[in-house]
C-alpha positions as CSV (number, residue, x, y, z in Angstrom):
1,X,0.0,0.0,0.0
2,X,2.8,2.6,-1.1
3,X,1.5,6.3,-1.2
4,X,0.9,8.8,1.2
5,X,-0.9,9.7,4.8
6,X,-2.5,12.8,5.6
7,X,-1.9,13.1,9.9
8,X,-4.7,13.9,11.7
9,X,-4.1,16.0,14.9
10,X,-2.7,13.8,17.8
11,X,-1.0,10.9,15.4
12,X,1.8,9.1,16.2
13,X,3.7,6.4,14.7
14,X,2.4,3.5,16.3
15,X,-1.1,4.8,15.6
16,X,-0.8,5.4,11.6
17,X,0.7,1.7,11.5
18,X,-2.0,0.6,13.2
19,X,-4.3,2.6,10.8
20,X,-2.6,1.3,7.9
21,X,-2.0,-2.0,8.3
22,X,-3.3,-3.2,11.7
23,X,0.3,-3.5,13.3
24,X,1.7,-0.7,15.2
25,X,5.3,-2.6,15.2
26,X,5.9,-1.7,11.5
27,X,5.9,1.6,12.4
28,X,9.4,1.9,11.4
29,X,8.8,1.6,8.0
30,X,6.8,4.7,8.0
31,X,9.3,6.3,10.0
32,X,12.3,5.2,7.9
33,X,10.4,6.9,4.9
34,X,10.4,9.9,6.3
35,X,13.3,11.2,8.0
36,X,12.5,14.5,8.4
37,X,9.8,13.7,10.7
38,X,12.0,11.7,13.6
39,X,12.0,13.8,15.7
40,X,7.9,14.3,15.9
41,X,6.1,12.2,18.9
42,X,2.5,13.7,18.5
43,X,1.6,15.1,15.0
44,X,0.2,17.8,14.3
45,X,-3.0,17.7,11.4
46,X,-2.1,17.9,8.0
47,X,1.3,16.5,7.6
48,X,2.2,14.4,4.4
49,X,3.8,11.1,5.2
50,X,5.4,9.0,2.1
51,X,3.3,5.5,3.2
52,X,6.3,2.7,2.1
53,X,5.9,-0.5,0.4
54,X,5.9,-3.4,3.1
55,X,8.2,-6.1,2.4
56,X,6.7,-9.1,1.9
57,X,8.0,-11.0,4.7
58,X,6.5,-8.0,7.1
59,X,3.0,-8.7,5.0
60,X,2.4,-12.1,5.6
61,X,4.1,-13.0,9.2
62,X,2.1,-14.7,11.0
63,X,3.3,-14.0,14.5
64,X,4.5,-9.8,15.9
65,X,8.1,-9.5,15.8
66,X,10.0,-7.1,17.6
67,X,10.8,-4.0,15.9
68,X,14.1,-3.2,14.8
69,X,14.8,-1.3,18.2
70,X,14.3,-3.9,20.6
């Protein structure tokens, strides 16, 4: 689902890859996509975030895997 996310006020990572694809782990992808945005906990409304391809083995695992962080 590559393309683009408008934030509503209050997002945060977690929450858009929740929104997007049901798994608030993966939010690294998101964030990795946009770097200029790191340093943002809480968004404001109205921010464009590039939405990334998930890899394929992020699509179809079965069980939650630690993000990269952990």
């Amino acid at each position: 689902m590559a393309g683009n996310y408008r934030t509503v006020q209050g997002d945060a990572w977690d929450a858009i890859a929740s929104r997007l694809w049901g798994k608030e782990h993966l939010q690294h992808f998101i964030m990795e996509a946009n770097p200029a945005y790191m340093d943002v906990l809480s968004f404001p409304a109205g921010v464009e975030l590039v939405v990334p391809d998930l890899p394929a083995a992020a699509r179809t695992a079965k069980k939650a895997e630690l993000p990269p962080w952990m």
